[in-house]
C-alpha positions as a Markdown table, in Angstrom:
| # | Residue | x | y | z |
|---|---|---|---|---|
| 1 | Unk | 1.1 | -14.4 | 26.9 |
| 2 | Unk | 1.7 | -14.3 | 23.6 |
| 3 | Unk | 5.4 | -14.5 | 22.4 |
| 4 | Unk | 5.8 | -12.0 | 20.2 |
| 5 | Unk | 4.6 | -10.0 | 22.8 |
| 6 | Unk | 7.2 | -10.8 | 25.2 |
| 7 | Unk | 9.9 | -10.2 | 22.5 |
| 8 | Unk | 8.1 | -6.9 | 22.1 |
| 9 | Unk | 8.4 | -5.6 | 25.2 |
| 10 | Unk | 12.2 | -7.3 | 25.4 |
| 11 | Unk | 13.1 | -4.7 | 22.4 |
| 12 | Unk | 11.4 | -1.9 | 23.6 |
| 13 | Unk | 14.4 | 0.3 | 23.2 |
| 14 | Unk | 14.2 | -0.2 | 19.8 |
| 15 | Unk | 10.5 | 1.1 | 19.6 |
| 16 | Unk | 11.6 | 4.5 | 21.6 |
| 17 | Unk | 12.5 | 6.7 | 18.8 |
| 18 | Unk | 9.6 | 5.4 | 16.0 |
| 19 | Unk | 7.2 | 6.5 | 18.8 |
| 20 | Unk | 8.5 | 10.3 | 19.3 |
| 21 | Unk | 8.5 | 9.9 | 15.6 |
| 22 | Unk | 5.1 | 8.9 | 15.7 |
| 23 | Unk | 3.8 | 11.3 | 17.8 |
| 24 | Unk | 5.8 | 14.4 | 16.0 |
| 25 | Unk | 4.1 | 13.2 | 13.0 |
| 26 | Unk | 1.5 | 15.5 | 11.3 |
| 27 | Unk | 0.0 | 12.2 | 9.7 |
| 28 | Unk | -0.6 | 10.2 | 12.8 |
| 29 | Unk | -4.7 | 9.8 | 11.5 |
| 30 | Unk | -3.0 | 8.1 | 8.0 |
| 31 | Unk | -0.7 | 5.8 | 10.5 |
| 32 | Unk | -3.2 | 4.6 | 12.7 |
| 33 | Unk | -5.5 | 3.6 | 9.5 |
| 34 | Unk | -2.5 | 1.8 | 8.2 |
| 35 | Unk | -2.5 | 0.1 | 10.9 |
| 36 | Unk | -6.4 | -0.9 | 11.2 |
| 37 | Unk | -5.4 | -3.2 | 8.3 |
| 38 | Unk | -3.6 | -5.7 | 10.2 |
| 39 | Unk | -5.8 | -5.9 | 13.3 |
| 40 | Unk | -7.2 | -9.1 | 12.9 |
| 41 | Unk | -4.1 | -10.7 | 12.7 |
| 42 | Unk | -2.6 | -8.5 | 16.1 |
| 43 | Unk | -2.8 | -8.9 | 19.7 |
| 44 | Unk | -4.1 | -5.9 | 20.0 |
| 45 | Unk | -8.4 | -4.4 | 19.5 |
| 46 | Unk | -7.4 | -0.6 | 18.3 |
| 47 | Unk | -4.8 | 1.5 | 16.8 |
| 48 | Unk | -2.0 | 3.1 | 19.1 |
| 49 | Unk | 1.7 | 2.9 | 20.1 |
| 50 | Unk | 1.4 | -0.4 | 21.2 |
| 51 | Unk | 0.0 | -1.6 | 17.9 |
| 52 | Unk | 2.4 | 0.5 | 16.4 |
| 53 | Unk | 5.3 | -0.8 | 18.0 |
| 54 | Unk | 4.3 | -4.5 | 17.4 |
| 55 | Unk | 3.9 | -4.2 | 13.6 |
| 56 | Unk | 7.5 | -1.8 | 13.2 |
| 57 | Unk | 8.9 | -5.2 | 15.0 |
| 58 | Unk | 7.0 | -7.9 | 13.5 |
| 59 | Unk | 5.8 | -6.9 | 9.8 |
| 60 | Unk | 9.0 | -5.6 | 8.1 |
| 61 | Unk | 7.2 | -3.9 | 5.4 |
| 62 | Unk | 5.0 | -1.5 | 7.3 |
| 63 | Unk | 8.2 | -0.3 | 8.2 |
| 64 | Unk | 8.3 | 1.2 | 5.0 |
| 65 | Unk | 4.9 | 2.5 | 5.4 |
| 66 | Unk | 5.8 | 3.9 | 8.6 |
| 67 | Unk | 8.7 | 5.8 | 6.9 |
| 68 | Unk | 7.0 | 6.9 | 3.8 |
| 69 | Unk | 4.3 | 8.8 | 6.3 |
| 70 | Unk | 7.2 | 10.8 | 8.4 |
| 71 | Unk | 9.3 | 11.6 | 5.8 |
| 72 | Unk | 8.8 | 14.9 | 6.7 |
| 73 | Unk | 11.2 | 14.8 | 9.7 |
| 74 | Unk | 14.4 | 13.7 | 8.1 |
| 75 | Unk | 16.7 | 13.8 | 10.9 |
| 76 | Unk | 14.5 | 11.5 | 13.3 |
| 77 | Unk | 13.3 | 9.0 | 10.6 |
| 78 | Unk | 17.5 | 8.4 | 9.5 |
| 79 | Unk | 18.0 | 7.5 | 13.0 |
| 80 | Unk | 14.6 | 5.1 | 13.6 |
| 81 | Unk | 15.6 | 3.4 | 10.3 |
| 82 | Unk | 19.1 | 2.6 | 11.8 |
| 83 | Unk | 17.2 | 1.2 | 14.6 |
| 84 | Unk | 14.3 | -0.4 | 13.1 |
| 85 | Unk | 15.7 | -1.4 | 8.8 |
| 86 | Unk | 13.1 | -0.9 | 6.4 |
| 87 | Unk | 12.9 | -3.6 | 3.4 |
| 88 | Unk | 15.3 | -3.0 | 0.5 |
| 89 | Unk | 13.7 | -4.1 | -1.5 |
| 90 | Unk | 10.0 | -2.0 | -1.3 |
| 91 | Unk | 9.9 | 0.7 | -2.7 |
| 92 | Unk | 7.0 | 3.8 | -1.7 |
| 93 | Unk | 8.0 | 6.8 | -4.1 |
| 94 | Unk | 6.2 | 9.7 | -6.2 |
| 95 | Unk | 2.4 | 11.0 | -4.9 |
| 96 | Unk | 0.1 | 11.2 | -2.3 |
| 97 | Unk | -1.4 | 7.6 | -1.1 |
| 98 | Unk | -4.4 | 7.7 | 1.6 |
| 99 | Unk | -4.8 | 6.5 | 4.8 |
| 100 | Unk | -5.0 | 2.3 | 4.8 |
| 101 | Unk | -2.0 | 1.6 | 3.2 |
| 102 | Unk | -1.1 | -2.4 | 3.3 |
| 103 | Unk | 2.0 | -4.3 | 1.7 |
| 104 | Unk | 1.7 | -7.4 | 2.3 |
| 105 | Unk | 5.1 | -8.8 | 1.4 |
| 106 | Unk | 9.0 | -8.2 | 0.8 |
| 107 | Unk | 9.3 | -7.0 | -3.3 |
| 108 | Unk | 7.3 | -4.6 | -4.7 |
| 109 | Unk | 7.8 | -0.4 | -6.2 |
| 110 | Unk | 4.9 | 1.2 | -5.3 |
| 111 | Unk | 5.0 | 5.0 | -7.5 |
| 112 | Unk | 1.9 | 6.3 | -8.3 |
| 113 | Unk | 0.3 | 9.8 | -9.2 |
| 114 | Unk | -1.8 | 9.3 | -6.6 |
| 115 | Unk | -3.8 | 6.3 | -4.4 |
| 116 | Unk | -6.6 | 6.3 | -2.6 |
| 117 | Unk | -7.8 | 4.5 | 0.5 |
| 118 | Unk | -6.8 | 1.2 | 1.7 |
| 119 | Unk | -4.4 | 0.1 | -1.3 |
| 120 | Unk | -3.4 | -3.6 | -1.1 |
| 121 | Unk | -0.4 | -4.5 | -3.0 |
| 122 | Unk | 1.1 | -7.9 | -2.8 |
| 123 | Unk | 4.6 | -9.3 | -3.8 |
| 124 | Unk | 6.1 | -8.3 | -6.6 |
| 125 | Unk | 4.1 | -5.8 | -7.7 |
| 126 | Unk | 5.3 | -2.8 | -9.6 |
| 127 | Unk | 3.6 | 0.4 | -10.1 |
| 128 | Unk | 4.6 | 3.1 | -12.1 |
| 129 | Unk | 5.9 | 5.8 | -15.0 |
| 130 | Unk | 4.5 | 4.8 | -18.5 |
| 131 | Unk | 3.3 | 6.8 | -21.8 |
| 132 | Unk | 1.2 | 9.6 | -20.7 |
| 133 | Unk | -2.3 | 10.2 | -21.0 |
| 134 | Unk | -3.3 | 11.3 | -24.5 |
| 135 | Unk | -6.0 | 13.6 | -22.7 |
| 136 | Unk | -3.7 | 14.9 | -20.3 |
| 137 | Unk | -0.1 | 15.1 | -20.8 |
| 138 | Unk | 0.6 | 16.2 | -17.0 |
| 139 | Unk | 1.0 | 12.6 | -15.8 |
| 140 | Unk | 2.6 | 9.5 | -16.3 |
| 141 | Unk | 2.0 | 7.1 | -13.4 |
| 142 | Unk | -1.8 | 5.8 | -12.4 |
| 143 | Unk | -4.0 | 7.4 | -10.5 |
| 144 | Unk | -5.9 | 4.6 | -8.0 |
| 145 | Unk | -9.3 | 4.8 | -6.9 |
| 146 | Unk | -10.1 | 3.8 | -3.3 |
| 147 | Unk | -10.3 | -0.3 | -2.0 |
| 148 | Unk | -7.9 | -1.5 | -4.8 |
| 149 | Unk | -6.2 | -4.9 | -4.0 |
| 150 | Unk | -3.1 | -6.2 | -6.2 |
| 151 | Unk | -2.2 | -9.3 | -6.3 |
| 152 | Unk | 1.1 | -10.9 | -6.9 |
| 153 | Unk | 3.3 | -9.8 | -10.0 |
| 154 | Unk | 0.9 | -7.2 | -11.2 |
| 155 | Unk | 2.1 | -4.5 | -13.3 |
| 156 | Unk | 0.2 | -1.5 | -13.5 |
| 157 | Unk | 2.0 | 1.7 | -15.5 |
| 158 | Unk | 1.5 | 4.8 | -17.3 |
| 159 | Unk | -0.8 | 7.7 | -16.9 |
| 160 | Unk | -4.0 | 5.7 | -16.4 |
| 161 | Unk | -7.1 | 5.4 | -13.7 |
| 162 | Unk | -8.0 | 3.0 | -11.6 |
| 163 | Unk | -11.4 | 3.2 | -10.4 |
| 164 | Unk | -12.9 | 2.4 | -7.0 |
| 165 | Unk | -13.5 | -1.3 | -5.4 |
| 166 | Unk | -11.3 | -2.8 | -7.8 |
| 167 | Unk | -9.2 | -6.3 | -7.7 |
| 168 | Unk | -5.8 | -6.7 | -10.0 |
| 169 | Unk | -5.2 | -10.4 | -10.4 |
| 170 | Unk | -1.9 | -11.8 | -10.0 |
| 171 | Unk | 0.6 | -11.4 | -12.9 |
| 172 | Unk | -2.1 | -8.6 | -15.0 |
| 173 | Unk | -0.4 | -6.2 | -17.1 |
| 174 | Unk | -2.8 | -3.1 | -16.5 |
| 175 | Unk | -2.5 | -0.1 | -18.8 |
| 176 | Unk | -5.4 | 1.0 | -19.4 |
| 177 | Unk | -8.3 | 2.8 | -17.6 |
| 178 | Unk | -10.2 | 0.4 | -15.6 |
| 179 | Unk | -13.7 | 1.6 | -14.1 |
| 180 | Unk | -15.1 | 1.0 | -10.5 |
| 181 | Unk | -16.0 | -2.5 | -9.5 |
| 182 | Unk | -14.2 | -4.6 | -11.6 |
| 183 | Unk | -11.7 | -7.7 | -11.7 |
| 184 | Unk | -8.7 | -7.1 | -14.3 |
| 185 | Unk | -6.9 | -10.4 | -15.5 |
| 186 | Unk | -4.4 | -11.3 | -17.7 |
| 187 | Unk | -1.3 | -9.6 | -20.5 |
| 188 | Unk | -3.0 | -8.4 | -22.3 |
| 189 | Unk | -4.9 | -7.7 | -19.8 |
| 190 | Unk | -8.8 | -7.9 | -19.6 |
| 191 | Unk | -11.5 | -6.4 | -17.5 |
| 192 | Unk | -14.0 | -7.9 | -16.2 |
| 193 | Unk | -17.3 | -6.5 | -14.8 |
| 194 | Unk | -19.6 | -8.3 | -12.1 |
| 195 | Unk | -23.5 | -6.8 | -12.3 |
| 196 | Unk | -24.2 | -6.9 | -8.1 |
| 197 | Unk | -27.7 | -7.4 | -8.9 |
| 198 | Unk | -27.6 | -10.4 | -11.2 |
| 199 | Unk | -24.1 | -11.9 | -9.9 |
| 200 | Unk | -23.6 | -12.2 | -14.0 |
| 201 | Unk | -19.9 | -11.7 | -14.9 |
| 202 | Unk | -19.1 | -9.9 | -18.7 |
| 203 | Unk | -15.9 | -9.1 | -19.9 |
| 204 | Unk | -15.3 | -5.6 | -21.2 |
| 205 | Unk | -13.5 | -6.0 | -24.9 |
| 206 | Unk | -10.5 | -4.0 | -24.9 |
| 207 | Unk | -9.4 | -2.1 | -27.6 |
């Protein structure tokens, strides 16, 4: 049996109160997507408590995805996190961001307008307030499209878009709008677009 199984089952008391959690939440659909991200790297074939449980024990960060998705019951979250810490050192603040939710390691700020599904974000990573948009003054932190991975150090700011199926290299400074299917590299930073039926790669001039 695997180990981290057997430790899982050895801490099961601290699992007790994240589960009524759980299953109080009004977001258990977004949870269980969240946790479809890391099931090829699980014991376990589907999402559920037991899936739950082992990636509250055994990925520190989802704990503050966990948290982020029941922060509508106060009282029983504040006594799950003194049970089961969240990281420090991430930080999930501001809008709404859909179901598929993965943070992959210990540092990052995570504050956008709003995100779409299955956001990746990787160490380091900040996302946030900036200028706001010249069109529309009602934001200042990015709206992200859906399947948007972030790689390491990326900083992404200000009241921008983020389109779908898009990839943010590692240490990119990103604030400007960036369209669907693209890679974004560099400070400055630069886009670049791959044609799907030519494989041919062009980089967008920025302005």
């Amino acid at each position: 049996m695997n180990k981290k199984i057997i430790l899982q089952k050895i801490c099961f008391f601290k699992t007790i109160l994240p589960d009524i959690l759980f299953l109080c939440s009004r977001n258990q659909s977004e949870i269980n997507r969240d946790i479809e991200r890391y099931l090829e790297e699980i014991p376990y074939s589907k999402a559920g408590i037991r899936a739950l449980n082992y990636c509250l024990l055994f990925y520190k960060p989802f704990r503050n995805v966990f948290y982020y998705r029941t922060k509508q019951n106060h009282v029983l979250r504040s006594l799950c996190r003194a049970f089961l810490k969240p990281v420090v050192t991430v930080e999930i603040n501001g809008g709404e961001i859909a179901e598929g939710f993965r943070i992959d390691h210990n540092y990052c700020v995570v504050r956008p307008f709003k995100a779409g599904k299955n956001l990746t974000v990787r160490n380091g990573v900040t996302i946030g307030k900036g200028r706001a948009r010249d069109d529309d003054s009602s934001f200042f932190q990015p709206i992200i499209g859906d399947n948007v991975d972030i790689y390491a150090n990326a900083v992404i700011f200000g009241g921008i878009y983020i389109g779908n199926n898009v990839k943010i290299g590692a240490g990119a400074v990103v604030n400007k709008d960036v369209p669907d299917n693209c890679i974004v590299v560099g400070n400055p930073m630069r886009i670049i677009l791959k044609d799907r039926s030519t494989g041919s790669i062009d980089t967008v001039p920025q302005a």
